[in-house]
N, C-alpha and C positions, 0 to 999 in steps of 0.2 A: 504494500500500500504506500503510493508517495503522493504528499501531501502538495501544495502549491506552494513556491518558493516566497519566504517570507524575509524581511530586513531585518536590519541589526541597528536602528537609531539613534543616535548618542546620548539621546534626552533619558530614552528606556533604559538604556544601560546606566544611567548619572541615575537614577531612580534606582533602580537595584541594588549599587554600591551603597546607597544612603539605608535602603532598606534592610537588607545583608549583610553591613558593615565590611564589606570586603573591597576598600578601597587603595584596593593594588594599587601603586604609579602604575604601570600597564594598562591598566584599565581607566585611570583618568588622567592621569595627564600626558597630551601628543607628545610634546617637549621631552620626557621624561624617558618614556617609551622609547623615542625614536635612537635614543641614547643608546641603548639595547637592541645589537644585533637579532640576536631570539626574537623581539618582536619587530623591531622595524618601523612602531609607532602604535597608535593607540590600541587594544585587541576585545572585543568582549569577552564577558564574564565567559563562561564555560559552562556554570552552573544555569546560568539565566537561560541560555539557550537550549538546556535538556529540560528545564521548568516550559520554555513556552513550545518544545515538541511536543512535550506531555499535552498540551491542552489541546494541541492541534487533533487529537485522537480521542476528546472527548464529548459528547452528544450532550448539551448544556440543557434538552427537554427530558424529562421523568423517563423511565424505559430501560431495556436492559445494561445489565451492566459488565464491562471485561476489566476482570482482575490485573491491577500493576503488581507482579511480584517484585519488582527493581529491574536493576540491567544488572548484566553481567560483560564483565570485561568490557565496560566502557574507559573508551579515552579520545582524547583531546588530538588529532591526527593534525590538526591543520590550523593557523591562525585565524580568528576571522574579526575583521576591524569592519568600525563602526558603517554603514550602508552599505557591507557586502551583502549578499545574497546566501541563503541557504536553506537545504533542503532536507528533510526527514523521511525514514522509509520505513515499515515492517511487514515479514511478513502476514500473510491472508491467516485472521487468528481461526484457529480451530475449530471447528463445531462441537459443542458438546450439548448431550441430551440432561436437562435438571426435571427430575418428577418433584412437581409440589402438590401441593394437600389443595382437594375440592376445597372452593372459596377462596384460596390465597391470591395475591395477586403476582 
């Protein structure tokens, strides 16, 4: 399943660091960043980006539901600074059959 390719805004990421506390130089400030090989200049959160894949795979009306167990062996492959573009994928989840009780919803 791939999603429609989404931004990386520097206002949302400046929100995140404020909310998160995780105010890397790398993540706020260009100047600082760009000091840093490894990054090359400003880069988003990591975290913030697997927060807003999550939601891209959530149905925000009442109805069924598919379990987050976590991820496994997630990591950080690639930098991505602020109005890049990026994409999320999973595979087609499972079918499983649930028997519930007459009258449940």
């Amino acid at each position: 399943m791939i999603r429609p390719s989404e931004r990386s805004p520097s206002r949302t990421s400046r929100r995140f660091a404020a909310l998160s506390g995780d105010t890397f130089y790398a993540h706020m400030s260009e100047t600082e960043a760009a000091r840093n090989p490894l990054f090359g200049g400003r880069v988003a959160h990591g975290y913030f980006l697997i927060s807003a894949a999550a939601g891209l795979f959530v149905d925000p009306d009442y109805g069924p539901v598919l379990g987050n167990y976590g991820l496994n062996e997630l990591r950080f492959v690639k930098a991505v600074k602020p109005g890049d573009g990026s994409r999320c994928g999973s595979p087609a989840p499972k079918k499983v059959c649930v028997a519930t009780r007459a009258g449940a919803r």
